[in-house]
PDB file with SEQRES, HELIX, SHEET and CRYST1 records, atoms N, CA, C and O in Angstrom:
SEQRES   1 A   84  UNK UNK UNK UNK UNK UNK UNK UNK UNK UNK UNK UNK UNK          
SEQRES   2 A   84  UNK UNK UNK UNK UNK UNK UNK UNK UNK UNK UNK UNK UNK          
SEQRES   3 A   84  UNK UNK UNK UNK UNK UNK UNK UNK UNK UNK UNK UNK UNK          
SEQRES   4 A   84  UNK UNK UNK UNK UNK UNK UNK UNK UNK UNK UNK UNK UNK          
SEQRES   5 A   84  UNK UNK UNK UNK UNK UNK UNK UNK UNK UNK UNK UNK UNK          
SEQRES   6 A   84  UNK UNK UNK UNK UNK UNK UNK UNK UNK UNK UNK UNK UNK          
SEQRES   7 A   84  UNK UNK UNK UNK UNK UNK                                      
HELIX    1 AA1 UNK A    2  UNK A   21  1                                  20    
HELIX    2 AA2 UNK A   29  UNK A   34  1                                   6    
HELIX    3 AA3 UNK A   40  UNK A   60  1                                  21    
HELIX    4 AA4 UNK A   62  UNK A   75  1                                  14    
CRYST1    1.000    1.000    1.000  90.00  90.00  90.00 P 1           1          
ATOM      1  N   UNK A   1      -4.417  15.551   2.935  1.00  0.00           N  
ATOM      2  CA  UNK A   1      -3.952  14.604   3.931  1.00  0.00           C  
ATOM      3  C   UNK A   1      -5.121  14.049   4.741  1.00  0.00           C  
ATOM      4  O   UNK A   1      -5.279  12.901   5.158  1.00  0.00           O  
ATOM      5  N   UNK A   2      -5.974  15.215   4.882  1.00  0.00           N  
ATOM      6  CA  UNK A   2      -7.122  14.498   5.697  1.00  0.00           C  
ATOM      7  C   UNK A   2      -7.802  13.552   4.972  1.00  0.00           C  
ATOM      8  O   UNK A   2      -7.826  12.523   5.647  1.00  0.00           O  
ATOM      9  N   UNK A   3      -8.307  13.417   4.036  1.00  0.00           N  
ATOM     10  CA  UNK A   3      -8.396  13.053   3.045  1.00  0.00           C  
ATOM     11  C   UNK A   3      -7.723  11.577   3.137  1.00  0.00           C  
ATOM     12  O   UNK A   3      -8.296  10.801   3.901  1.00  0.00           O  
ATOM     13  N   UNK A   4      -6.726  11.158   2.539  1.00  0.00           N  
ATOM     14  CA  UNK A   4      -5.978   9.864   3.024  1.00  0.00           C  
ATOM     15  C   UNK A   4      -6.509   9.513   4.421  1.00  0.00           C  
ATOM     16  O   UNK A   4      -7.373   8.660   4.623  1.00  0.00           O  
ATOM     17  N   UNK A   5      -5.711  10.495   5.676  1.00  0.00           N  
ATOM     18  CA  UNK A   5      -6.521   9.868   6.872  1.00  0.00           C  
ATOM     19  C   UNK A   5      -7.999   9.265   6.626  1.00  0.00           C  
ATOM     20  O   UNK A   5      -8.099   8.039   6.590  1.00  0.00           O  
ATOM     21  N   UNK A   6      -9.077  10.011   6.467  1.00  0.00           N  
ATOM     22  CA  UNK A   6     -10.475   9.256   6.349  1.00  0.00           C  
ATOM     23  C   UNK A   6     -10.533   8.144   5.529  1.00  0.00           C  
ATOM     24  O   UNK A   6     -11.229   7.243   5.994  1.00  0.00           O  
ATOM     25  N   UNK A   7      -9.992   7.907   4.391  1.00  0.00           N  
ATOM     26  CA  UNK A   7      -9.890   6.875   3.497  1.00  0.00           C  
ATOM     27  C   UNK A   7      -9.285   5.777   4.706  1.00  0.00           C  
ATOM     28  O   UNK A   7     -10.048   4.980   5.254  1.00  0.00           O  
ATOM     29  N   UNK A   8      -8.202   5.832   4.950  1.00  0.00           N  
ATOM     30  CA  UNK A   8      -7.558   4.522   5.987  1.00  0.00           C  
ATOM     31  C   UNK A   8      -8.248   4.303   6.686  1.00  0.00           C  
ATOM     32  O   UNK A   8      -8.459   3.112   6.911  1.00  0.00           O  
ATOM     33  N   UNK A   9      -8.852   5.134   7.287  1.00  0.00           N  
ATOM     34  CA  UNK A   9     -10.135   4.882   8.596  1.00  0.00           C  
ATOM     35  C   UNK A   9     -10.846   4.222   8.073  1.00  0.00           C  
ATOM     36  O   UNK A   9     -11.049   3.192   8.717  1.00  0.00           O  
ATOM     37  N   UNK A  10     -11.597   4.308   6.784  1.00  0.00           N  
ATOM     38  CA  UNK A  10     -12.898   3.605   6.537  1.00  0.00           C  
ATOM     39  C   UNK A  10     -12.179   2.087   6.220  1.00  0.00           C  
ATOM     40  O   UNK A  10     -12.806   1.127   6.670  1.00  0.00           O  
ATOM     41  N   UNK A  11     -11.208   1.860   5.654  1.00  0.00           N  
ATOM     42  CA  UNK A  11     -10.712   0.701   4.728  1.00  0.00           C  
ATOM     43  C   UNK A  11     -10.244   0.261   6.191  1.00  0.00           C  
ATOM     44  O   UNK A  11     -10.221  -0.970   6.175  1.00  0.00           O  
ATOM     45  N   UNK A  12     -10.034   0.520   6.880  1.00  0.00           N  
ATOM     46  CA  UNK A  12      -9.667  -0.557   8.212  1.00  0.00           C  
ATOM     47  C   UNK A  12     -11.082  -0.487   8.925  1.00  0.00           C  
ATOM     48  O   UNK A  12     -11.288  -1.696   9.025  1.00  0.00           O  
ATOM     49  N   UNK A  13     -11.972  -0.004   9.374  1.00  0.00           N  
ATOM     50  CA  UNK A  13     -13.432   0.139   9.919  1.00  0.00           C  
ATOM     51  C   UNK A  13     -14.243  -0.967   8.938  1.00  0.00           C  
ATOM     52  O   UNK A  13     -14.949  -1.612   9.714  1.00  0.00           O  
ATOM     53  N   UNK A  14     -14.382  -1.307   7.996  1.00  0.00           N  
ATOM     54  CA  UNK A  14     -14.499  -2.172   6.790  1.00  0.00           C  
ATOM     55  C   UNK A  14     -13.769  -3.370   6.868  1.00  0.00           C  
ATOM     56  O   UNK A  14     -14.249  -4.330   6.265  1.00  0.00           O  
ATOM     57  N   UNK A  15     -12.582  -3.545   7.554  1.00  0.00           N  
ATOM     58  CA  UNK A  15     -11.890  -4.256   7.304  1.00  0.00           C  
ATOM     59  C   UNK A  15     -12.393  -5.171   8.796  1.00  0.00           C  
ATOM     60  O   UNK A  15     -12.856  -6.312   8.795  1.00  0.00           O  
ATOM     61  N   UNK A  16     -12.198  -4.487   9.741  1.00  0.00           N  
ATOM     62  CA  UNK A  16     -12.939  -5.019  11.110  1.00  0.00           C  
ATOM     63  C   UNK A  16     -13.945  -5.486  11.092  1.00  0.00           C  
ATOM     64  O   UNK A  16     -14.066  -6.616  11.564  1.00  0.00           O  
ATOM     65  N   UNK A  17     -15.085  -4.797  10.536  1.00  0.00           N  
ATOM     66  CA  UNK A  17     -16.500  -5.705  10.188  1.00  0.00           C  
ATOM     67  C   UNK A  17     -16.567  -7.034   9.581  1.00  0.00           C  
ATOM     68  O   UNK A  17     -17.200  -8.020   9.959  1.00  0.00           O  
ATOM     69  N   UNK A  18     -15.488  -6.822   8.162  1.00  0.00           N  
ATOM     70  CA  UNK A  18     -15.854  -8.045   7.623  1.00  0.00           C  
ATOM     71  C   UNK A  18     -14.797  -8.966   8.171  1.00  0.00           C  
ATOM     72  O   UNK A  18     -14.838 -10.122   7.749  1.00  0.00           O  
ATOM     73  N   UNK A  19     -13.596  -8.568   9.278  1.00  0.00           N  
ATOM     74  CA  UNK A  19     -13.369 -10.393  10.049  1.00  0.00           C  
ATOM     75  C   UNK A  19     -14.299 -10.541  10.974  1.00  0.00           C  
ATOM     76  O   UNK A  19     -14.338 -11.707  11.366  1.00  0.00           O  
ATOM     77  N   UNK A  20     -15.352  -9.582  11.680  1.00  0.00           N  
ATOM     78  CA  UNK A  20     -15.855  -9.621  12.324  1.00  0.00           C  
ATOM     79  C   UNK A  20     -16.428 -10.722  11.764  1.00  0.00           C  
ATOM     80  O   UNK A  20     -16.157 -11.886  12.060  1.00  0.00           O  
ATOM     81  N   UNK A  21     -17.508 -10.219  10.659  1.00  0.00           N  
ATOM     82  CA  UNK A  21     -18.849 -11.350  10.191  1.00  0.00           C  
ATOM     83  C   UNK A  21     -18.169 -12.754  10.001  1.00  0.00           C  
ATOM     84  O   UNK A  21     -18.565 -13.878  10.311  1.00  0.00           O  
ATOM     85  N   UNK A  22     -16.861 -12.263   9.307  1.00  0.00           N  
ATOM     86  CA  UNK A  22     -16.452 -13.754   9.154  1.00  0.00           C  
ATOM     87  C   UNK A  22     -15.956 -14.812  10.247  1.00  0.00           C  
ATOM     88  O   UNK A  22     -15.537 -15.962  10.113  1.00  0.00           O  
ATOM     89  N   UNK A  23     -16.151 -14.028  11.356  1.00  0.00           N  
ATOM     90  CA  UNK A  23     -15.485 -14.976  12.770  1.00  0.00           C  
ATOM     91  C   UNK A  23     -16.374 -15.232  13.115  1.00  0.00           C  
ATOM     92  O   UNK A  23     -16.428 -15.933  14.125  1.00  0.00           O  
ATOM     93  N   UNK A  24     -17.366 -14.873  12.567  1.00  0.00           N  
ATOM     94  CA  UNK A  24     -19.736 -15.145  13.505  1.00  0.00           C  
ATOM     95  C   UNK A  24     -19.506 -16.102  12.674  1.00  0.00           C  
ATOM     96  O   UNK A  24     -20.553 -16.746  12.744  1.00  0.00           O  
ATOM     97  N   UNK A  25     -18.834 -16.635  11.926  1.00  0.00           N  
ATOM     98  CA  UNK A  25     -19.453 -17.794  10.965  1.00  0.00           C  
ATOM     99  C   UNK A  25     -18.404 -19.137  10.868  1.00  0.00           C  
ATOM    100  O   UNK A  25     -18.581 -20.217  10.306  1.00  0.00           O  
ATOM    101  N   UNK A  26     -17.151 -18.589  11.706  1.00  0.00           N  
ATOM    102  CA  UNK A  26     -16.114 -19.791  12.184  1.00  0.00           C  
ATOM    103  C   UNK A  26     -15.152 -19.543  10.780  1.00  0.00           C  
ATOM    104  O   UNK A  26     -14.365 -20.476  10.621  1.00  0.00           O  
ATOM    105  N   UNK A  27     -15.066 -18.556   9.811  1.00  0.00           N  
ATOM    106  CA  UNK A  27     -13.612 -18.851   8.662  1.00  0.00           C  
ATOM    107  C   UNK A  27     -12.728 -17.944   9.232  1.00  0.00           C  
ATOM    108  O   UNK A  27     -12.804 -16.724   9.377  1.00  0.00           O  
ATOM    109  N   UNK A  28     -11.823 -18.808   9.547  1.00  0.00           N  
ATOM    110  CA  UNK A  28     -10.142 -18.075   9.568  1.00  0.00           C  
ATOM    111  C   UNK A  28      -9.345 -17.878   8.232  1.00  0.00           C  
ATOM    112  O   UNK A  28      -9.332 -18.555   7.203  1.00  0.00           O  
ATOM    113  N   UNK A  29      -8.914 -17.126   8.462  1.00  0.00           N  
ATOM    114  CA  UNK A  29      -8.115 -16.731   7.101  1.00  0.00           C  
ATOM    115  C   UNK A  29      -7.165 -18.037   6.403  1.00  0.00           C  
ATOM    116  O   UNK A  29      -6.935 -18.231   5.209  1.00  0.00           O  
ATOM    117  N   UNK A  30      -6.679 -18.900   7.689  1.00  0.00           N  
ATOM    118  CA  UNK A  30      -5.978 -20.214   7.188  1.00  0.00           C  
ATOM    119  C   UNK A  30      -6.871 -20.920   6.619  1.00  0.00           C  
ATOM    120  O   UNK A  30      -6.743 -21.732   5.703  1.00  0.00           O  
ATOM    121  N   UNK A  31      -8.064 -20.495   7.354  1.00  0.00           N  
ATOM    122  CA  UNK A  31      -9.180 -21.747   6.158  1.00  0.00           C  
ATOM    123  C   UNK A  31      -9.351 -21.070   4.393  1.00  0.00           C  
ATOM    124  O   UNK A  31      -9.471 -21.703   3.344  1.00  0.00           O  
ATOM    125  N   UNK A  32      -9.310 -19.899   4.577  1.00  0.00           N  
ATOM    126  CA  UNK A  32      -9.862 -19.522   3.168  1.00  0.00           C  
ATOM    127  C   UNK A  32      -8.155 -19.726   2.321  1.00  0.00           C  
ATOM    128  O   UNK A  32      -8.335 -19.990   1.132  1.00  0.00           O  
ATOM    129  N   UNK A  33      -6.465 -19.648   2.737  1.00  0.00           N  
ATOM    130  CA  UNK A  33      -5.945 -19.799   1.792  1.00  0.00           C  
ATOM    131  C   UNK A  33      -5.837 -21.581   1.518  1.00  0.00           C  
ATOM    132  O   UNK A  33      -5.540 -22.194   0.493  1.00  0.00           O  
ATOM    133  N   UNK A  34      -6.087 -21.913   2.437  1.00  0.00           N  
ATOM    134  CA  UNK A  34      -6.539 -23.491   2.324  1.00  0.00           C  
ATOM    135  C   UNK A  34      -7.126 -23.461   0.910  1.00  0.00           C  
ATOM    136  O   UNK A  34      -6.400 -23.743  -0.043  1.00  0.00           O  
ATOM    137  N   UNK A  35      -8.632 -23.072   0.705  1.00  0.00           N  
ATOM    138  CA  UNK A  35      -9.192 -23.251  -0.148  1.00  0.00           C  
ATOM    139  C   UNK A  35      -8.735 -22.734  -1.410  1.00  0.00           C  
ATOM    140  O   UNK A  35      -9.406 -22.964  -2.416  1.00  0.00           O  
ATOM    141  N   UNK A  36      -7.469 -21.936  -1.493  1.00  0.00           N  
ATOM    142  CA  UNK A  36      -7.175 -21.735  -2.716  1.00  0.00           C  
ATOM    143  C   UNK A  36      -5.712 -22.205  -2.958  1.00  0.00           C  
ATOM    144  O   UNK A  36      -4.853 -21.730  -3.701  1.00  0.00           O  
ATOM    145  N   UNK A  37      -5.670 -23.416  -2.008  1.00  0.00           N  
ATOM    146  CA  UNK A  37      -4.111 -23.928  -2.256  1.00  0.00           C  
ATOM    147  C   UNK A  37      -2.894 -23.300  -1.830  1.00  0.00           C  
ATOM    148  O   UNK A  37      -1.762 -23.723  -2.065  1.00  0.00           O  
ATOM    149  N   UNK A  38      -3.189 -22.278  -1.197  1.00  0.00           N  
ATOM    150  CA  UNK A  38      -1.711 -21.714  -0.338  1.00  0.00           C  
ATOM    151  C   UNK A  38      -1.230 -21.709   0.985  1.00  0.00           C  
ATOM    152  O   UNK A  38      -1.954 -22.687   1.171  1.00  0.00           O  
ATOM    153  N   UNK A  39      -0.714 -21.544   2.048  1.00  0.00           N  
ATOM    154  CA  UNK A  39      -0.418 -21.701   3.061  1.00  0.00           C  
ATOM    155  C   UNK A  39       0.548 -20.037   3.470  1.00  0.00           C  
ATOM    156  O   UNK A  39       1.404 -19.470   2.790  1.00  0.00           O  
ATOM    157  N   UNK A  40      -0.035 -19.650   4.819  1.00  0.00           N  
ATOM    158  CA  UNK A  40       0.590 -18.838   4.856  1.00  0.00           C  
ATOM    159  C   UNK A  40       2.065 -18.342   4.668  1.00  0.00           C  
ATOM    160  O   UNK A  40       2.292 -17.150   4.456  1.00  0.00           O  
ATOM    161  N   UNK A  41       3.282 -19.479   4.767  1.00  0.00           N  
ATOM    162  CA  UNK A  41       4.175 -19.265   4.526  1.00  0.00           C  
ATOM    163  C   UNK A  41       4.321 -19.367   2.971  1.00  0.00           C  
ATOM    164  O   UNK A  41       5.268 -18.648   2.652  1.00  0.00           O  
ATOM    165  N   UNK A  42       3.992 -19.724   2.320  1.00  0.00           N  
ATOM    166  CA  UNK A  42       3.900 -19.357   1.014  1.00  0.00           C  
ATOM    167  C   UNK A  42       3.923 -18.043   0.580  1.00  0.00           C  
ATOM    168  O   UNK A  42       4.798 -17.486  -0.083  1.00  0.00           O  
ATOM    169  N   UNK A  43       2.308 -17.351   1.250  1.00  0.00           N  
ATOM    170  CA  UNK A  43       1.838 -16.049   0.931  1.00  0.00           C  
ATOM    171  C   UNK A  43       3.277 -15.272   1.472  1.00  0.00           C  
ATOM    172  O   UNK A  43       3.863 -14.611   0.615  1.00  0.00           O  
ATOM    173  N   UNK A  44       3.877 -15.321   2.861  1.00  0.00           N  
ATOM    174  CA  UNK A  44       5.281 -14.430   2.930  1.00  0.00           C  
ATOM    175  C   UNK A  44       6.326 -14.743   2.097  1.00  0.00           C  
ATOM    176  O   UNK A  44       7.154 -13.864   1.862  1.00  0.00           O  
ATOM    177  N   UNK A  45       6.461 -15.993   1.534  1.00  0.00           N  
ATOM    178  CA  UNK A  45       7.550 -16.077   0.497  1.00  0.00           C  
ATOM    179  C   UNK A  45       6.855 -15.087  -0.647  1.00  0.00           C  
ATOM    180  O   UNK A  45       7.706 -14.254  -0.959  1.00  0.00           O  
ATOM    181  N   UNK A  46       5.900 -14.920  -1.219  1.00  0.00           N  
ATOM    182  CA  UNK A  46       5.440 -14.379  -2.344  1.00  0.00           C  
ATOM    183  C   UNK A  46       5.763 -12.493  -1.752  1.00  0.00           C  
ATOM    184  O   UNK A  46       5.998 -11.563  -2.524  1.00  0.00           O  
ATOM    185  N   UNK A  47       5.671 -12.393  -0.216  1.00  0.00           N  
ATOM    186  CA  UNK A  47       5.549 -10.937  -0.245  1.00  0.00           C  
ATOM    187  C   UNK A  47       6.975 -10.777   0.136  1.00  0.00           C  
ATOM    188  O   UNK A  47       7.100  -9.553   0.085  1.00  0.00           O  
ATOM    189  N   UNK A  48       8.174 -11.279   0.501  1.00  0.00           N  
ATOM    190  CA  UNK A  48       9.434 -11.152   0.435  1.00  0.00           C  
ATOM    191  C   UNK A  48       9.936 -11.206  -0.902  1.00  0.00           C  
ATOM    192  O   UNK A  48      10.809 -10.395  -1.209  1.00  0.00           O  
ATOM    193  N   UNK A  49       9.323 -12.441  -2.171  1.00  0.00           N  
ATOM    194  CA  UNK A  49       9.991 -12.046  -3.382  1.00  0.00           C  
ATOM    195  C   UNK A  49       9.822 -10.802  -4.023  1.00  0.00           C  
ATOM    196  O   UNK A  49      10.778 -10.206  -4.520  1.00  0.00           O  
ATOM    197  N   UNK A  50       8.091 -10.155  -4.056  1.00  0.00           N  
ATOM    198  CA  UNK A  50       7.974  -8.834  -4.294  1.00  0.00           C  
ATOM    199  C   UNK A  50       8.569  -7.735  -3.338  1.00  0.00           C  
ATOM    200  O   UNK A  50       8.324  -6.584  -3.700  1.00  0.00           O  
ATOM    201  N   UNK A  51       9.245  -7.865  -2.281  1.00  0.00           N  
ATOM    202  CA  UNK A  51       9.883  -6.779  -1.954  1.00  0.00           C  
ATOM    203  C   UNK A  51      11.498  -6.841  -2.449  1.00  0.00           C  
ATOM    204  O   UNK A  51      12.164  -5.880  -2.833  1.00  0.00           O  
ATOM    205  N   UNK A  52      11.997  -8.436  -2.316  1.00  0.00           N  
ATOM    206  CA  UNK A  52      13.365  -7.999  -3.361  1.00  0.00           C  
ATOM    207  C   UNK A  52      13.607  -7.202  -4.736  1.00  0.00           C  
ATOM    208  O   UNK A  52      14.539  -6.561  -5.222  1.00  0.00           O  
ATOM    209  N   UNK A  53      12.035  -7.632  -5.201  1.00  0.00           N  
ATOM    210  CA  UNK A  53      11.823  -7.425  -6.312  1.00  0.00           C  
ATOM    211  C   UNK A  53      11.835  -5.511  -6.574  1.00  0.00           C  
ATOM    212  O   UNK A  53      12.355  -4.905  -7.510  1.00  0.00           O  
ATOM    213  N   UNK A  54      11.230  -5.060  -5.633  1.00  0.00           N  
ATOM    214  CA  UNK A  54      10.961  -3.721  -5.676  1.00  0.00           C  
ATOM    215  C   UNK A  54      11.701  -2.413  -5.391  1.00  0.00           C  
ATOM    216  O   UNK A  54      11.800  -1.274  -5.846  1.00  0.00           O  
ATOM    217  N   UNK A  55      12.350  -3.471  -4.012  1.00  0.00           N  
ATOM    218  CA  UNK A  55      12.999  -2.109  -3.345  1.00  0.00           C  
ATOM    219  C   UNK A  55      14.509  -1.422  -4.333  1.00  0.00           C  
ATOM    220  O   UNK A  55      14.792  -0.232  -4.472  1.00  0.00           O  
ATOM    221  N   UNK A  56      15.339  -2.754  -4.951  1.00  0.00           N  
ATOM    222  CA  UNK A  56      16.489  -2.230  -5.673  1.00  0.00           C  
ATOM    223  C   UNK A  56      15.504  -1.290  -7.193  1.00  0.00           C  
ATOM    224  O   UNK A  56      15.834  -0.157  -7.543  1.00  0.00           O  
ATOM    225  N   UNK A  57      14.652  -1.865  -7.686  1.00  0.00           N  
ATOM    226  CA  UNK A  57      13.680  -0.981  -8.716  1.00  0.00           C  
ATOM    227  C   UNK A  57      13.240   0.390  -8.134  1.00  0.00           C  
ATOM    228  O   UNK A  57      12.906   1.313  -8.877  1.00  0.00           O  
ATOM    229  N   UNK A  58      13.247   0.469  -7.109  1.00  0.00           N  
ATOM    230  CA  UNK A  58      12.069   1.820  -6.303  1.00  0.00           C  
ATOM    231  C   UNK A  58      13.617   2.631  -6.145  1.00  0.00           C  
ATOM    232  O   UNK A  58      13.779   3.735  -6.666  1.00  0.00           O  
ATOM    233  N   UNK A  59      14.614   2.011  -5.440  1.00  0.00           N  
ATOM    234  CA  UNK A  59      16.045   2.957  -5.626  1.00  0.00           C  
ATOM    235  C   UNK A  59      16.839   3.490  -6.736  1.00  0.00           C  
ATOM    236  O   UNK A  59      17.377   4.585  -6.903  1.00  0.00           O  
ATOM    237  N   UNK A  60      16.746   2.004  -7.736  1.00  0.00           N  
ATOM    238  CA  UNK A  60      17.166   3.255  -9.292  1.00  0.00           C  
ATOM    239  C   UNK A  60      16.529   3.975  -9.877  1.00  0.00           C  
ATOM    240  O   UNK A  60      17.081   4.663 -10.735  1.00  0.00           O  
ATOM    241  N   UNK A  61      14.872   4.120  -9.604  1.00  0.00           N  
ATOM    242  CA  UNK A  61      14.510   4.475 -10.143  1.00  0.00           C  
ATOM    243  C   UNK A  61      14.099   6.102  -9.400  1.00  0.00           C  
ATOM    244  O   UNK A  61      13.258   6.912  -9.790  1.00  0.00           O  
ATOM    245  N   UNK A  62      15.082   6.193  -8.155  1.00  0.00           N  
ATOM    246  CA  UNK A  62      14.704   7.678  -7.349  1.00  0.00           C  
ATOM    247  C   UNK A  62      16.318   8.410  -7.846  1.00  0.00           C  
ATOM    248  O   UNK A  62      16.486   9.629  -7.890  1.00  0.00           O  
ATOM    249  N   UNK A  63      17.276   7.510  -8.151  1.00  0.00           N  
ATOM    250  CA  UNK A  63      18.102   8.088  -8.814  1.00  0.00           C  
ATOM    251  C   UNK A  63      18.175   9.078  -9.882  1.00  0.00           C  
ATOM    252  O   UNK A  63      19.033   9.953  -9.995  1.00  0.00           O  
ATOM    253  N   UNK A  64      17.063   8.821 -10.752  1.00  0.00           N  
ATOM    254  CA  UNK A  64      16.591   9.457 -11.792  1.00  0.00           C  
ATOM    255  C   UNK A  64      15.432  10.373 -11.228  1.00  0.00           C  
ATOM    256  O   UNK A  64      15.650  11.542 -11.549  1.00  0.00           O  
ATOM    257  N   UNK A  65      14.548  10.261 -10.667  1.00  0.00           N  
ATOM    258  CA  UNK A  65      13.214  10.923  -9.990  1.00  0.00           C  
ATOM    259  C   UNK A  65      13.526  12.049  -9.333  1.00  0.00           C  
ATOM    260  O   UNK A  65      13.051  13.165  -9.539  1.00  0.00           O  
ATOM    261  N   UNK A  66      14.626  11.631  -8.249  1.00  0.00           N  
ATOM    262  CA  UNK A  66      14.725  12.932  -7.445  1.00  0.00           C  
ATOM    263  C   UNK A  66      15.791  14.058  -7.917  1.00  0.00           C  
ATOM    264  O   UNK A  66      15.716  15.058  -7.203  1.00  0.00           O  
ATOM    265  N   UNK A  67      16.690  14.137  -8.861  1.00  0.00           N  
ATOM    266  CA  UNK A  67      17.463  15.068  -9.362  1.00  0.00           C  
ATOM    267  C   UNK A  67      16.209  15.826 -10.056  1.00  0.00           C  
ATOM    268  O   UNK A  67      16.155  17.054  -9.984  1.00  0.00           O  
ATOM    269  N   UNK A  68      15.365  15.212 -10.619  1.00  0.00           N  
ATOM    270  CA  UNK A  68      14.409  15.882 -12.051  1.00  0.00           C  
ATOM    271  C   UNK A  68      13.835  16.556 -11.080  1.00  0.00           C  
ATOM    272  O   UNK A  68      13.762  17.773 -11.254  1.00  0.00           O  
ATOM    273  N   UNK A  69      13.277  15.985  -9.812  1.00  0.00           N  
ATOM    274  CA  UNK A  69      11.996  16.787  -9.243  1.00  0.00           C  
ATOM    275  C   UNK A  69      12.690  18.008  -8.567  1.00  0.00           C  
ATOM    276  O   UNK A  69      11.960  18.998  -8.526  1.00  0.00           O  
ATOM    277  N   UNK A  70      14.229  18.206  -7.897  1.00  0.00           N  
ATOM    278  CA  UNK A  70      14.711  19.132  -7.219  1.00  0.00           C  
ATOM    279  C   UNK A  70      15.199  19.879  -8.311  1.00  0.00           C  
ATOM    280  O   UNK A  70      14.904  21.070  -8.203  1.00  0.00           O  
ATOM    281  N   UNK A  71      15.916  19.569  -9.442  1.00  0.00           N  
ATOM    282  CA  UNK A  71      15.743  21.007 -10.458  1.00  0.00           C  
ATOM    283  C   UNK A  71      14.772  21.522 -10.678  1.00  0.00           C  
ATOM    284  O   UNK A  71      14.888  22.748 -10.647  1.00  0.00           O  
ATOM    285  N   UNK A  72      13.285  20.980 -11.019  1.00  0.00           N  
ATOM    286  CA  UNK A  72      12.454  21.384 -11.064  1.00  0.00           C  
ATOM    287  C   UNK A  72      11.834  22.330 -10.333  1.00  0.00           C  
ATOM    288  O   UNK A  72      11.326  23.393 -10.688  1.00  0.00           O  
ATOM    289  N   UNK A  73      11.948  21.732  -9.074  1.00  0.00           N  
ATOM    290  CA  UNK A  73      11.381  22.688  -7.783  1.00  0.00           C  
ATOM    291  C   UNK A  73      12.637  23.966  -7.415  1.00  0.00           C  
ATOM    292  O   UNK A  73      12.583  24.852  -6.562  1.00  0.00           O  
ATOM    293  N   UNK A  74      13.533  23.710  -8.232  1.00  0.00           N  
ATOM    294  CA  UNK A  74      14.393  24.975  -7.858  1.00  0.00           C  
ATOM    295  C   UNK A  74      14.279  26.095  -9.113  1.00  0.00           C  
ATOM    296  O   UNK A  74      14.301  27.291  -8.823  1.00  0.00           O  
ATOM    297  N   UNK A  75      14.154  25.652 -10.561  1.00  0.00           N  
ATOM    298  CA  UNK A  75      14.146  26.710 -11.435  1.00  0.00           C  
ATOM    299  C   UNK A  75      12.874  27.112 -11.655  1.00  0.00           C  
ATOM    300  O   UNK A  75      12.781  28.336 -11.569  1.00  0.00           O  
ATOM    301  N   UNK A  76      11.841  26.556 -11.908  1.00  0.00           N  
ATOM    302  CA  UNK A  76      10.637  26.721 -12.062  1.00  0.00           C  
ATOM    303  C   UNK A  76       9.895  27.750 -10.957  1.00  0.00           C  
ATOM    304  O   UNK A  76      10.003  27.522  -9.752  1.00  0.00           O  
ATOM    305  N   UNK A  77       9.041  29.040 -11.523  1.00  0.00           N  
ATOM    306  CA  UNK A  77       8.890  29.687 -10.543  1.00  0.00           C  
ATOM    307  C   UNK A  77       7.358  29.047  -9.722  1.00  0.00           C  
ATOM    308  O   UNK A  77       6.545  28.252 -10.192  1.00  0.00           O  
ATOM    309  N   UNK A  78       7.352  29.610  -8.595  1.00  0.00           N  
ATOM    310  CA  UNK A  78       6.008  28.962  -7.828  1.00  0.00           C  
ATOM    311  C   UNK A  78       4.909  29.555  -8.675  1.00  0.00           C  
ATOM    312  O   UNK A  78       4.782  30.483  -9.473  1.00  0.00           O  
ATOM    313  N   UNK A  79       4.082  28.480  -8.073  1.00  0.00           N  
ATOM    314  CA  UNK A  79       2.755  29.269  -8.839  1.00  0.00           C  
ATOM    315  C   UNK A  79       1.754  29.190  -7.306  1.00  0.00           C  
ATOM    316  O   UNK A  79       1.686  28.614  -6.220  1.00  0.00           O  
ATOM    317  N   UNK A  80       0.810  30.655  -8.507  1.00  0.00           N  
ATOM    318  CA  UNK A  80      -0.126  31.290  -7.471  1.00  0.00           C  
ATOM    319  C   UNK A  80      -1.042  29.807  -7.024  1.00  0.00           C  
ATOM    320  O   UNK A  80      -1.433  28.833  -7.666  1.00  0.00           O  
ATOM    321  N   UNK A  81      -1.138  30.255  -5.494  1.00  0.00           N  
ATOM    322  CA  UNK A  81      -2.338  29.229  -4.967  1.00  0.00           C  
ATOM    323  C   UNK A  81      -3.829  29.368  -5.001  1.00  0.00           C  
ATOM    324  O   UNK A  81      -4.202  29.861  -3.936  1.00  0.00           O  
ATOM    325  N   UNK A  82      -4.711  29.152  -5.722  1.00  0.00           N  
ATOM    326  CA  UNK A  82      -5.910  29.512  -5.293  1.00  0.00           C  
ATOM    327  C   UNK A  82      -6.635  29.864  -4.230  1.00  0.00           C  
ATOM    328  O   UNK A  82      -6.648  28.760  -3.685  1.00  0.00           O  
ATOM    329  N   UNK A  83      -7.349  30.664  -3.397  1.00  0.00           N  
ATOM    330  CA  UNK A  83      -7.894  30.598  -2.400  1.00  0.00           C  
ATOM    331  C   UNK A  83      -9.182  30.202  -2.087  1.00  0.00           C  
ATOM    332  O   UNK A  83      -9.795  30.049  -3.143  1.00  0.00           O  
ATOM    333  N   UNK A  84      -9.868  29.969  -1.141  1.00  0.00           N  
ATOM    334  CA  UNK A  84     -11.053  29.588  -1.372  1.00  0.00           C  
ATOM    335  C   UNK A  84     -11.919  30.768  -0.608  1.00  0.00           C  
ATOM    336  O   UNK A  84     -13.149  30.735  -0.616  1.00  0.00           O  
TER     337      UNK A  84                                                      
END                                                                             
C-alpha cells in the first residue's frame, strides 16, 4: 500500500511541475486540445461514453469474479506467510 501511496505522490509531484513549466511558457491545456482538434467538452463526452461503456461491463463481470474469489477464499487453506 505504501507503495501505491509513493507512486501517486510522485505521478502528481510530476504532474505539478510539468503544468508548472508549462504555465512559465503561457500553454493552457485548452490550447494544446485546440491543437489536436478537440474541445474540452468533447474530451467529457468521450469520458462519459467510456464510463457507460464500463461500469454495466465491470458489474457483470463481478457477478462472475466475486462468487469464484469467495469460494476460493473459503475452501482453499491459507498459506504460510513469509517473514522477513
Amino acid at each position: 500500500m505504501l507503495r501505491f501511496l509513493a507512486a501517486v505522490f510522485k505521478i502528481a509531484l510530476a504532474s505539478l511541475f510539468a503544468g508548472a513549466g508549462l504555465s512559465l511558457f503561457n500553454i493552457s491545456s485548452a490550447q494544446i486540445l485546440e491543437q489536436i482538434g478537440m474541445t474540452p467538452e468533447a474530451v467529457w463526452g468521450y469520458v462519459l461514453q467510456a464510463t457507460n461503456w464500463a461500469v454495466p461491463n465491470m458489474l457483470l463481470g463481478s457477478m462472475i469474479v466475486l462468487p469464484l474469489w469467495f469460494l476460493t477464499y473459503v475452501f482453499l487453506p491459507p498459506r504460510e506467510r513469509e517473514r522477513d
